[in-house]
C-alpha positions in Angstrom: 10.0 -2.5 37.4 10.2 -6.3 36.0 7.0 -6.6 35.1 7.6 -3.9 32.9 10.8 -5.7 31.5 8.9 -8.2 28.7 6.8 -5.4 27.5 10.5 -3.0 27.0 12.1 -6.0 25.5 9.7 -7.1 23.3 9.5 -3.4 21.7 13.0 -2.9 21.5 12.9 -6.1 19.5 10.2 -4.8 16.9 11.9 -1.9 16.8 15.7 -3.4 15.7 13.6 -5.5 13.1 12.1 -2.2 11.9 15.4 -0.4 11.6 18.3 -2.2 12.1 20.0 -3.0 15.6 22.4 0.6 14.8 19.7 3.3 14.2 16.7 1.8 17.2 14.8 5.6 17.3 14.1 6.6 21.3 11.5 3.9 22.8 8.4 5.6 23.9 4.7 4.6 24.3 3.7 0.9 23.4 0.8 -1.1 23.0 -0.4 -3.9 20.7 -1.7 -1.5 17.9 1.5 -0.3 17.4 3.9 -3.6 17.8 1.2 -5.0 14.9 2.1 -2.2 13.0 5.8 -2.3 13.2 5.5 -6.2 12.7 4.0 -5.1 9.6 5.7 -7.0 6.4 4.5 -7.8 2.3 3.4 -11.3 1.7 3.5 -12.8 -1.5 2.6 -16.4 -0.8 -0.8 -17.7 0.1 -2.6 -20.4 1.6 -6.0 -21.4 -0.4 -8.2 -21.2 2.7 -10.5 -19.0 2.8 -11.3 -15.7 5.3 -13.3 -16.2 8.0 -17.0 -14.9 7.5 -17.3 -11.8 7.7 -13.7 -10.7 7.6 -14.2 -8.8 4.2 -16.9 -6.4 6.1 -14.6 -6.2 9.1 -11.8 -4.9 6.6 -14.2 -2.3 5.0 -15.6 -1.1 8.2 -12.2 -0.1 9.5 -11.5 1.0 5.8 -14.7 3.4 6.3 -13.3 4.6 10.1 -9.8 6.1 8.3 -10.3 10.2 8.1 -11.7 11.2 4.4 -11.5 14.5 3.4 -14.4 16.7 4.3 -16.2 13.3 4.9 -16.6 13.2 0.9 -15.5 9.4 0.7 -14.1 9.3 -2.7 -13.5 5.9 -3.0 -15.2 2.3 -3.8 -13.7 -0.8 -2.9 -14.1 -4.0 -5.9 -13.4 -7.5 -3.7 -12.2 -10.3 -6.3 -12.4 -14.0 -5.6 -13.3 -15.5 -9.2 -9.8 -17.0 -10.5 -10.5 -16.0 -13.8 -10.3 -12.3 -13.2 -7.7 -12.2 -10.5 -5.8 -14.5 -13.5 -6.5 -11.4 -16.0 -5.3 -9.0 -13.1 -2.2 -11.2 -12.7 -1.2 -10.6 -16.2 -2.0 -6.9 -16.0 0.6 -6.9 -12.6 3.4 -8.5 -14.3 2.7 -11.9 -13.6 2.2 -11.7 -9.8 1.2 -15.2 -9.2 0.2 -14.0 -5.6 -2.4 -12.3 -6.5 -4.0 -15.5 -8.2 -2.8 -17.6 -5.1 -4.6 -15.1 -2.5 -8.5 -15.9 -2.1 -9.2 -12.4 -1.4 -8.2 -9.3 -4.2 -9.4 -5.7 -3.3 -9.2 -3.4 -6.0 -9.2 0.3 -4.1 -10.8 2.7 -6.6 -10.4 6.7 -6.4 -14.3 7.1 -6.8 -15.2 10.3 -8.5 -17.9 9.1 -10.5 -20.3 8.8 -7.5 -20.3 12.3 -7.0 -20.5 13.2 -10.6 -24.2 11.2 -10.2 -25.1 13.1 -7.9 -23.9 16.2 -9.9 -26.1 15.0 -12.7 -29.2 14.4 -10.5 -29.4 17.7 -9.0 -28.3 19.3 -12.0 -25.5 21.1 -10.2 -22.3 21.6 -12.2 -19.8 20.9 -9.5 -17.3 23.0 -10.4 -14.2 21.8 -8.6 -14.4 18.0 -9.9 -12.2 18.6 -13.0 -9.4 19.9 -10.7 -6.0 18.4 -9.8 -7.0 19.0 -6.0 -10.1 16.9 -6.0 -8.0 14.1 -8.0 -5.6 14.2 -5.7 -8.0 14.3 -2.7 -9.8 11.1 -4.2 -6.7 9.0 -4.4 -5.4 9.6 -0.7 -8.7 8.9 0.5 -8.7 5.5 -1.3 -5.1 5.3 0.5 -6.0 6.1 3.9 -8.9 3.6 3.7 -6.8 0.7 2.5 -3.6 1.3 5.1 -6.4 1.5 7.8 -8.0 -2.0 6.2 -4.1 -3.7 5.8 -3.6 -2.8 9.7 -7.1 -4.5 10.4 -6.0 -7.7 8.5 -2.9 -8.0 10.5 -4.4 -7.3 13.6 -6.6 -11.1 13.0 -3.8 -12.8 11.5 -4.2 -12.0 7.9 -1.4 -11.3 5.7 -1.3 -8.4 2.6 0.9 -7.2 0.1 -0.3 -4.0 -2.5 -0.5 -4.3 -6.1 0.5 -1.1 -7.5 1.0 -3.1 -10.8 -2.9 -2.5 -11.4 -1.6 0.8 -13.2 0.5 -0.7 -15.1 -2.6 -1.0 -17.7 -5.5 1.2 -15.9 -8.0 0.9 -18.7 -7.9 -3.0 -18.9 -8.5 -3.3 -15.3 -11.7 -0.6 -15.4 -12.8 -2.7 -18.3 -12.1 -6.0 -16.3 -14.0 -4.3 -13.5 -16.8 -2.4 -15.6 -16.0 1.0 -13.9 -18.0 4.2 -14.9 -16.0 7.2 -16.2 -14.4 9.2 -13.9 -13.1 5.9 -11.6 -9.7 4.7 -11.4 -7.8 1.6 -9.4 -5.1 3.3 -7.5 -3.6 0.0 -6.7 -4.8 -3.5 -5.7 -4.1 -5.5 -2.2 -3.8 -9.2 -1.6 -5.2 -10.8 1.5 -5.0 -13.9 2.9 -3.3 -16.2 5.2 0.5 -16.5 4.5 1.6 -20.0 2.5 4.6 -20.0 5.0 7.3 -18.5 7.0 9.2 -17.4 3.8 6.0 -16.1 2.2 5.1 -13.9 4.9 8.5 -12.9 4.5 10.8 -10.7 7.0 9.8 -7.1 8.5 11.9 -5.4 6.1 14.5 -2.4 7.0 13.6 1.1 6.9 15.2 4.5 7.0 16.7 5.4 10.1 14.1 8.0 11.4 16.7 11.2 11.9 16.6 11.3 7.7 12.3 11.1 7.9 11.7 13.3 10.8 12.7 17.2 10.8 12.3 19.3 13.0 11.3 23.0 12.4 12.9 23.0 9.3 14.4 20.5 6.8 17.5 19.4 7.2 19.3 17.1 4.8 23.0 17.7 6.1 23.5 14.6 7.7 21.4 12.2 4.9 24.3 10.7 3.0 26.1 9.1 6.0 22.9 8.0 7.3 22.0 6.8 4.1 25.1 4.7 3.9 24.2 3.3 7.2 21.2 2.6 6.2 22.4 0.8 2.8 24.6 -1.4 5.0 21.6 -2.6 7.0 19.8 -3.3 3.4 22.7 -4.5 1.9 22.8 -7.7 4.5 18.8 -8.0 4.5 19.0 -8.4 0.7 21.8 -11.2 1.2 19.6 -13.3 3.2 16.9 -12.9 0.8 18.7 -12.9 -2.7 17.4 -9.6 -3.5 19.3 -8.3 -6.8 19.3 -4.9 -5.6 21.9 -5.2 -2.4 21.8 -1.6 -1.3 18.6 1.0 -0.9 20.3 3.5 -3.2 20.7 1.1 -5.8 17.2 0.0 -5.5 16.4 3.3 -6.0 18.7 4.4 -9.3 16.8 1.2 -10.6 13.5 2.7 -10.2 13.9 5.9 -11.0 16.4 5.3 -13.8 15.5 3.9 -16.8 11.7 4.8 -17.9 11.4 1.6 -18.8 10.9 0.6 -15.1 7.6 2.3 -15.2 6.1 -0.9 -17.0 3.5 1.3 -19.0 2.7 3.8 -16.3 4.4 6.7 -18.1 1.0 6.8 -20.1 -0.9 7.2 -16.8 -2.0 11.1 -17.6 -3.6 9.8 -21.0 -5.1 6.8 -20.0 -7.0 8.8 -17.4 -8.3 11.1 -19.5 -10.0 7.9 -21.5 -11.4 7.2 -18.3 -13.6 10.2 -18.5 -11.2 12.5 -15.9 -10.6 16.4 -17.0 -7.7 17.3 -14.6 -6.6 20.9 -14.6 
């Protein structure tokens, strides 16, 4: 029994940083894939130095291992190291100086126009591409390949934060880029070593898992007091860091609030269809 003690305490540790020392879910199975995933934190502060060779490979392979739909792969991956377009990119995102600061930019694409050439080269009008479905299907795909790449990166010491920012202007970036119609940048990801402790930052609260998980049915009875539990936990996590936003529910009336806060992406439905997409 004390051998198993370090193993209980060290996930019981990862699991207060993960939710807060009031809502630690039932301990169960443990190993080092998942404390690496609960360890799991944004980093927006990078060293120069450089990824190991063959890291970017490494990242794509496990990218290439995450489940696709039907095995259709409807995704590309664009890796960025020149400065001058991660600069551009930058701009695009708001001014994220971390993404000119990281030495390695992935741009995740939701890939349709691969399968359009091969539409075109067997003169087969694929009849399901102009759908909502298949638009849908190509953008979790790019997803699941990129959360499987961020848990790689961890896993060898690597540090990553996404860029959704890269639709804040979606035909600048697939100009930047020099994407064929029918391909869109679903988001971008940083990667690189963390500048420091502050940069890699701290595992940040989430919501206790009794407002996530249902069981059988939904049931939202008991949300708002768990919610205000939670917004207690965030309110002290955004003390230490000098968030603006103290509490989770205000974070969240500031997104979802004013349209403003959608920093251009309220034009998303048009600026796709100037990037050759015919969704239904």
């Amino acid at each position: 029994m004390d051998s198993l003690a370090p193993a209980t305490h060290k996930k019981t540790d990862a699991l207060a940083r993960r939710y807060g020392a009031q809502a630690i879910p039932a301990a169960g199975p443990w190993n080092e894939v998942i404390a690496t995933m609960l360890d799991h934190r944004s980093v927006r502060g990078y060293k120069p130095d450089p990824l190991p060779a063959g890291a970017l490979e490494s990242l794509i392979a496990a990218a290439q291992s995450a489940a696709t739909s039907s095995n259709m792969q409807w995704w590309s991956a664009i890796a960025i190291t020149d400065p001058a377009k991660k600069k551009v990119l930058a701009e695009i995102a708001g001014n994220q100086k971390h993404i000119e600061q990281c030495p390695l930019f992935i741009c995740w694409v939701a890939d349709m126009a691969r399968n359009q050439r091969i539409s075109d080269a067997t003169k087969t009008d694929f009849e399901t591409m102009p759908w909502l479905e298949t638009f849908m299907v190509a953008c979790i795909d790019a997803a699941l390949a990129a959360q499987n790449a961020v848990v790689a990166a961890q896993s060898i010491g690597l540090g990553t934060v996404y860029i959704g920012a890269m639709r804040n202007d979606p035909i600048k970036v697939a100009e930047l880029l020099g994407l064929p119609p029918q391909s869109f940048v679903v988001f971008g990801l940083c990667v690189g070593y963390a500048a420091d402790d502050k940069a890699a930052g701290e595992v940040k609260p989430r919501l206790p898992q009794s407002v996530v998980l249902h069981h059988e049915r939904y049931d939202a009875t008991k949300e708002a007091a768990l919610r205000a539990t939670y917004d207690a936990e965030m309110a002290k996590f955004s003390a230490r860091h000098e968030l603006q936003a103290a509490t989770w529910t205000q974070r969240v009336l500031n997104r979802l609030g004013p349209l403003k806060s959608m920093n251009g992406r309220e034009t998303i439905r048009a600026s796709l269809k100037k990037l050759g997409f015919e969704i239904r």
